[in-house]
C-alpha positions in Angstrom: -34.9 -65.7 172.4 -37.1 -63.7 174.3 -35.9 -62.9 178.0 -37.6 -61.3 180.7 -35.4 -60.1 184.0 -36.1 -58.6 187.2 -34.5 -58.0 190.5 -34.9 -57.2 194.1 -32.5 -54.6 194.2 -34.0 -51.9 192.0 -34.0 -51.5 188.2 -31.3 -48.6 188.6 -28.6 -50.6 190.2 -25.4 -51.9 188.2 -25.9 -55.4 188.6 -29.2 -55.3 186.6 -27.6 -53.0 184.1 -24.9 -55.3 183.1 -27.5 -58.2 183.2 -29.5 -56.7 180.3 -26.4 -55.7 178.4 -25.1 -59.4 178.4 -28.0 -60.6 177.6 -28.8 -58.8 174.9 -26.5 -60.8 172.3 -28.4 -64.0 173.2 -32.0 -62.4 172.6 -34.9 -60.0 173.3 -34.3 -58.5 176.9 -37.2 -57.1 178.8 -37.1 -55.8 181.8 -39.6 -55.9 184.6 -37.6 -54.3 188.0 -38.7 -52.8 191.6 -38.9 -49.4 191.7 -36.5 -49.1 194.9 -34.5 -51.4 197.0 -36.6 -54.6 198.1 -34.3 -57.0 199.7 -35.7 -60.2 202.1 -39.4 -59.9 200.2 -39.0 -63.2 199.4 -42.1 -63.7 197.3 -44.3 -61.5 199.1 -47.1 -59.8 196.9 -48.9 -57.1 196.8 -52.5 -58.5 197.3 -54.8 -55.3 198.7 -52.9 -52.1 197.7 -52.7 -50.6 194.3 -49.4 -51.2 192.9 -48.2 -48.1 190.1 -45.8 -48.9 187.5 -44.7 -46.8 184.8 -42.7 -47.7 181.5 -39.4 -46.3 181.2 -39.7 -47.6 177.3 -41.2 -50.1 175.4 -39.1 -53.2 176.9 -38.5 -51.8 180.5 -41.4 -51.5 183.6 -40.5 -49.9 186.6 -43.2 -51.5 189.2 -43.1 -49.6 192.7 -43.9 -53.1 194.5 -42.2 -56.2 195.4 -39.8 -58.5 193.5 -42.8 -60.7 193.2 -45.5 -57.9 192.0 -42.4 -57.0 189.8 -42.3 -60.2 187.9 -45.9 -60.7 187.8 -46.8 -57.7 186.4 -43.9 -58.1 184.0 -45.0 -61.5 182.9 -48.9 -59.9 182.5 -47.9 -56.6 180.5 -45.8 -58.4 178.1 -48.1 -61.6 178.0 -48.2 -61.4 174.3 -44.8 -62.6 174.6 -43.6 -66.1 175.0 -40.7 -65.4 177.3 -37.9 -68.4 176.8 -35.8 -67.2 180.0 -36.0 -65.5 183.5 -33.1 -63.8 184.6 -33.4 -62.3 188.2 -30.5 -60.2 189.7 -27.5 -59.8 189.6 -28.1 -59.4 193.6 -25.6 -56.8 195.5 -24.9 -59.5 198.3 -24.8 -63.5 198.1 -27.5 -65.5 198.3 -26.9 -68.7 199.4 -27.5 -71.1 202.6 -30.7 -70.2 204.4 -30.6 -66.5 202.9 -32.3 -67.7 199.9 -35.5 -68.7 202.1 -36.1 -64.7 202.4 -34.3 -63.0 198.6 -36.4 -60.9 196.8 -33.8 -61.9 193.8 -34.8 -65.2 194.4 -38.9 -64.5 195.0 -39.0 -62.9 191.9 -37.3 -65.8 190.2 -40.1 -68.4 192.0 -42.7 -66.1 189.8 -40.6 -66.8 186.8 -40.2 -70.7 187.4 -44.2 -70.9 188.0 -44.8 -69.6 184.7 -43.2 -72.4 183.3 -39.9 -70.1 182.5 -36.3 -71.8 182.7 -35.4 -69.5 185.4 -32.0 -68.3 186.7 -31.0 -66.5 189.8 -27.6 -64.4 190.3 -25.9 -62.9 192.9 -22.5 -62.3 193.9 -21.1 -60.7 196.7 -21.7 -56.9 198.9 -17.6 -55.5 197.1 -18.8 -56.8 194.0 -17.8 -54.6 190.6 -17.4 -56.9 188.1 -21.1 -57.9 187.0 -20.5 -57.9 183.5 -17.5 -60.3 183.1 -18.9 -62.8 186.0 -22.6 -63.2 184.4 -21.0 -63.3 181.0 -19.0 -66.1 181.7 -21.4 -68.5 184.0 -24.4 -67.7 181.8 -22.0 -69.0 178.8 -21.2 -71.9 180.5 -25.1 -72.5 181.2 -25.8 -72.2 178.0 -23.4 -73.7 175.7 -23.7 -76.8 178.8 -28.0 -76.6 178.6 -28.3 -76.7 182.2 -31.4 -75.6 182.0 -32.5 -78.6 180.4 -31.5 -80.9 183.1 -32.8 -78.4 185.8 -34.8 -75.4 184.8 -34.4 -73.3 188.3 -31.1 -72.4 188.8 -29.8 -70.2 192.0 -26.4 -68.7 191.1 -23.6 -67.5 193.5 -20.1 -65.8 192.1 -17.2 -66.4 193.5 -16.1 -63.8 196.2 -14.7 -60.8 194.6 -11.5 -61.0 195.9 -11.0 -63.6 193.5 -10.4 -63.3 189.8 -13.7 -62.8 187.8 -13.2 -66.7 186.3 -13.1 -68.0 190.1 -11.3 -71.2 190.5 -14.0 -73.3 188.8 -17.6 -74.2 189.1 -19.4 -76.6 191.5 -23.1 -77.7 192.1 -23.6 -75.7 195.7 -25.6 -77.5 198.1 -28.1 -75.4 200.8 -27.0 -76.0 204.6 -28.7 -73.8 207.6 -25.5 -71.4 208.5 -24.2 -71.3 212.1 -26.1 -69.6 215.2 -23.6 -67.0 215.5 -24.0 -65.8 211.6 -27.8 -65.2 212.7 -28.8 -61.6 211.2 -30.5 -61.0 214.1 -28.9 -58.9 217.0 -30.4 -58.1 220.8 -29.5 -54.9 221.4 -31.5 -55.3 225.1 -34.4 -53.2 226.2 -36.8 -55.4 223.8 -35.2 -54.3 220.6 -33.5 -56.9 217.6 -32.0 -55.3 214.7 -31.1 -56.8 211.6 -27.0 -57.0 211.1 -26.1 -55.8 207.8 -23.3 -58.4 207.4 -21.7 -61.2 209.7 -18.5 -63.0 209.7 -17.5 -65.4 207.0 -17.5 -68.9 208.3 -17.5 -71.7 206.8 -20.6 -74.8 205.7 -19.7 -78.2 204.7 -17.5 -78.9 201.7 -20.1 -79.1 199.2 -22.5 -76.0 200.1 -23.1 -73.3 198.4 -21.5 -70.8 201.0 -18.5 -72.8 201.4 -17.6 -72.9 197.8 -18.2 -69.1 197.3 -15.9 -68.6 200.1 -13.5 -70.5 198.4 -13.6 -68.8 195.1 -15.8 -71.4 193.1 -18.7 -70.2 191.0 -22.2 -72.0 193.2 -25.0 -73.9 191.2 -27.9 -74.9 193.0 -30.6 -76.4 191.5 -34.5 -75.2 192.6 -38.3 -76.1 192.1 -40.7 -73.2 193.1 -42.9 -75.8 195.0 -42.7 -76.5 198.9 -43.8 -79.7 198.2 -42.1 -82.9 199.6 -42.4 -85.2 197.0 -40.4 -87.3 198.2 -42.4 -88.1 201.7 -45.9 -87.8 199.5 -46.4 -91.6 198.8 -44.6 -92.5 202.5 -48.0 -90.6 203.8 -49.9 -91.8 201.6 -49.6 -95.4 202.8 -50.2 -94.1 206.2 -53.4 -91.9 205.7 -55.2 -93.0 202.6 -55.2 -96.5 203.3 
C-alpha cells in the first residue's frame, strides 16, 4: 500500500512523526508536510505566490505553504504513484464541532479525498503525548473493520488524554455548532478581537463528536469534500427547472 500523509501542524512536530512510523508496517509512507505551523488554513491555497519546497529525502517534501499547497504538491511530485491512503495529522488540538470548518489538518485531507484517495483525518487533544499508541489502535480498528469502504473520508478525534490511550470505546461523532460562549473570538475593546487559544470544555448533544471526546470515546465522523446539498438538489429542481 502506498500512503501519502500531510499535516497542518508542520512536518517536524510529534504527531506526524509517530504517524509515519505506524504506518509504515501497513505500506509505503510518503510524506508531503508544511514547512511551519499552519493551523485554521482550512483549504486555502496558494494561487499567486511562488510556493518553495525542498526534499528532505526521496519519500518526504517539506512545502513552505498551506496544508492544501502541501497535499497538492505532494500528490503532483509523486504522481507516478498510485497513492491507496491519505493520512492527514495527527493534529496537536481536537478537531471536531465547527472547528473542522477552518483545520488545516482537515483542508489538507479535502485535497486528499478529491483525488479520489480514502482519506483519514486525526487529531487528538492540546496535552496529548501518546500519538503512537492512539493512531495505532483506531487505524487498526479502521482497517481490519474496512471503514473506508463504507465511507472513504473519515475525520478522527482521540479520546481526551486524561483518559487511557484505548479510551472507553469508539462511536460515530456527529458535527453540532458549539455554544456562543466557546466562540474563539474575544473583544478585548478599543476595536480589537483576538483569537483565544483554548476555551472551556462544555458539552454538545449525546451523539457529537465533542461530547464523546469529552467523555473518553474515540470520534468517527464520516466526510465528502463537496459542499454540495445533494439532498435539497432534486427538491430545487422541481422548483426551478420546471
Amino acid at each position: 500500500m502506498n500512503i501519502l500523509i500531510s499535516n497542518d501542524d508542520g512536518y517536524n512536530k510529534p504527531g506526524i512523526i509517530a504517524l509515519k512510523k505506524v504506518l509504515s508496517k501497513y505500506g509505503t509512507v510518503y510524506m508531503s508536510a508544511p514547512l511551519k505551523e499552519q493551523s485554521g488554513k482550512s483549504i486555502s491555497l496558494t494561487l499567486k505566490d511562488d510556493i518553495n519546497y525542498y526534499m528532505l529525502d526521496e519519500y518526504s517534501l517539506v512545502v513552505d505553504g498551506t496544508p492544501g499547497d502541501a497535499a497538492g504538491i505532494g500528490l503532483g511530485y509523486f504522481s507516478d504513484i498510485k497513492f491507496d491512503l491519505f493520512v492527514s495529522g495527527i493534529n496537536k488540538g481536537l478537531n471536531e464541532g465547527k472547528d473542522s470548518l477552518f483545520s488545516g489538518t482537515i483542508g489538507a485531507g479535502v485535497i486528499g479525498s478529491l483525488a479520489s484517495i480514502k482519506t483519514i483525518c486525526l487529531s487528538g487533544d492540546f496535552e496529548e503525548e501518546d500519538y503512537e499508541r492512539r493512531s495505532e489502535y483506531i487505524l487498526d480498528y479502521i482497517f481490519k473493520n474496512n471503514l473506508l469502504d463504507i465511507a472513504p473520508f473519515l475525520n478522527v478525534n482521540f479520546p481526551r488524554s486524561s483518559y487511557p490511550y484505548t479510551g472507553k470505546g469508539i462511536r460515530v461523532g456527529r458535527i453540532y455548532n458549539v455554544p456562543k460562549e466557546a466562540n474563539h473570538l474575544e473583544d478585548f475593546g478599543d476595536k480589537v478581537f483576538k483569537t483565544k487559544k483554548r476555551g472551556p470544555l462544555f458539552d454538545s448533544p449525546e451523539d457529537s463528536d465533542v461530547y464523546y471526546s469529552n467523555h473518553g470515546y474515540y470520534s468517527i465522523t464520516p466526510f465528502r469534500p463537496s459542499l454540495e446539498d445533494s439532498e435539497r438538489i432534486e427538491a430545487l429542481k422541481r422548483i426551478i427547472e420546471n
